[in-house]
matplotlib code that plots the C-alpha trace (Angstrom):
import matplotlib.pyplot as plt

x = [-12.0, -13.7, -17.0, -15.5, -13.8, -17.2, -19.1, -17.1, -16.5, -20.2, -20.6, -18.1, -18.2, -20.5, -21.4, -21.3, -22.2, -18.1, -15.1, -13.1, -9.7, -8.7, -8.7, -7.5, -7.5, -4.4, -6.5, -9.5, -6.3, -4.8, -8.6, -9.6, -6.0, -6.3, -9.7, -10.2, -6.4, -6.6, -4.4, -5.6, -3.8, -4.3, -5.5, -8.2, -9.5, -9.8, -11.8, -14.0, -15.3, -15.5, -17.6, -19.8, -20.6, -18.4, -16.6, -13.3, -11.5, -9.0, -8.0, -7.8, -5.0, -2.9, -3.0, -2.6, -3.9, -7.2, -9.8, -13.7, -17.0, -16.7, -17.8, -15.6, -18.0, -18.0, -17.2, -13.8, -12.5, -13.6, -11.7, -8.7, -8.6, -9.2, -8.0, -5.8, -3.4, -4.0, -4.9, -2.5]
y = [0.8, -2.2, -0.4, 2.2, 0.3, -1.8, 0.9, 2.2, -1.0, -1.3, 2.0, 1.5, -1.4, -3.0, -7.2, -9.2, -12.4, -13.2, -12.9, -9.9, -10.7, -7.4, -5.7, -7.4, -5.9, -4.0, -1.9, -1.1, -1.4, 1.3, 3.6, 2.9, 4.6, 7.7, 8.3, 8.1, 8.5, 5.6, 2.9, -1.3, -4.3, -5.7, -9.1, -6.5, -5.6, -9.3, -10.3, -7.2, -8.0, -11.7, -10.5, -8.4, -11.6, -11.2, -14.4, -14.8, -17.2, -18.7, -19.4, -16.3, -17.7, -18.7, -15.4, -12.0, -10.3, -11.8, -11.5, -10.7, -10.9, -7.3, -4.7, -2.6, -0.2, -0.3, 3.3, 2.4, 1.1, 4.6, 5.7, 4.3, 4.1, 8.2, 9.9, 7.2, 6.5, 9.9, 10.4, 9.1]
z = [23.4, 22.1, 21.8, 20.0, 17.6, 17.4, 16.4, 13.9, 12.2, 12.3, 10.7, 8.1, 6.8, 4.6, 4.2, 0.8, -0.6, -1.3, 0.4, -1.0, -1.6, -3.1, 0.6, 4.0, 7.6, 7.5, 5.0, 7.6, 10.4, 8.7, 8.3, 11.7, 12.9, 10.1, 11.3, 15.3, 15.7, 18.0, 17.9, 18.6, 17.0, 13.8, 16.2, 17.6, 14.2, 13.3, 16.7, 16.3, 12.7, 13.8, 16.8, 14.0, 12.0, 9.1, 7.9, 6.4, 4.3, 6.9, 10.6, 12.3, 14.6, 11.9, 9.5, 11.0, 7.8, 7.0, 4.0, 4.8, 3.1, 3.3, 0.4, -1.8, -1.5, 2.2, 3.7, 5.4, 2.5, 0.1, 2.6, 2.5, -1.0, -1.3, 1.9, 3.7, 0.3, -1.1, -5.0, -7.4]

ax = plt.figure().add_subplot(projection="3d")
ax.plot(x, y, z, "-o")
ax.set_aspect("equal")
plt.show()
């Protein structure tokens, strides 16, 4: 499972400069479950994009939903934004 969800947090995801408070990981939670139909824990997501280098603004034992230097543009987050909420 966890090279699964590795690779396709490394495939969908992109790295910035800042951290990007406008998205946390129940948004790439929540892409990761539309598109492999696979469930893991919001903890899971966290340790995976820690494992992938990304940083993040607090503790990740003390917030379940964290924020990540992670793109807008990054694929999973597209997305979200157009296939996971739907257009509106």
């Amino acid at each position: 499972m966890n090279k699964i969800l590795l690779n396709w947090l490394d495939n969908n995801l992109i790295k910035c400069k800042n951290i990007n408070y406008d998205y946390d990981t129940s948004h790439i939670h929540g892409t990761f479950i539309y598109d492999t139909n696979i469930y893991v824990s919001n903890a899971e997501i966290n340790d995976a994009i820690l494992q992938l280098g990304y940083h993040s603004s607090t503790i990740p034992d003390r917030e379940l939903y964290l924020h990540f230097d992670i793109s807008s543009q990054s694929p999973a987050l597209i997305k979200f934004r157009t296939e996971v909420l739907g257009p509106h």
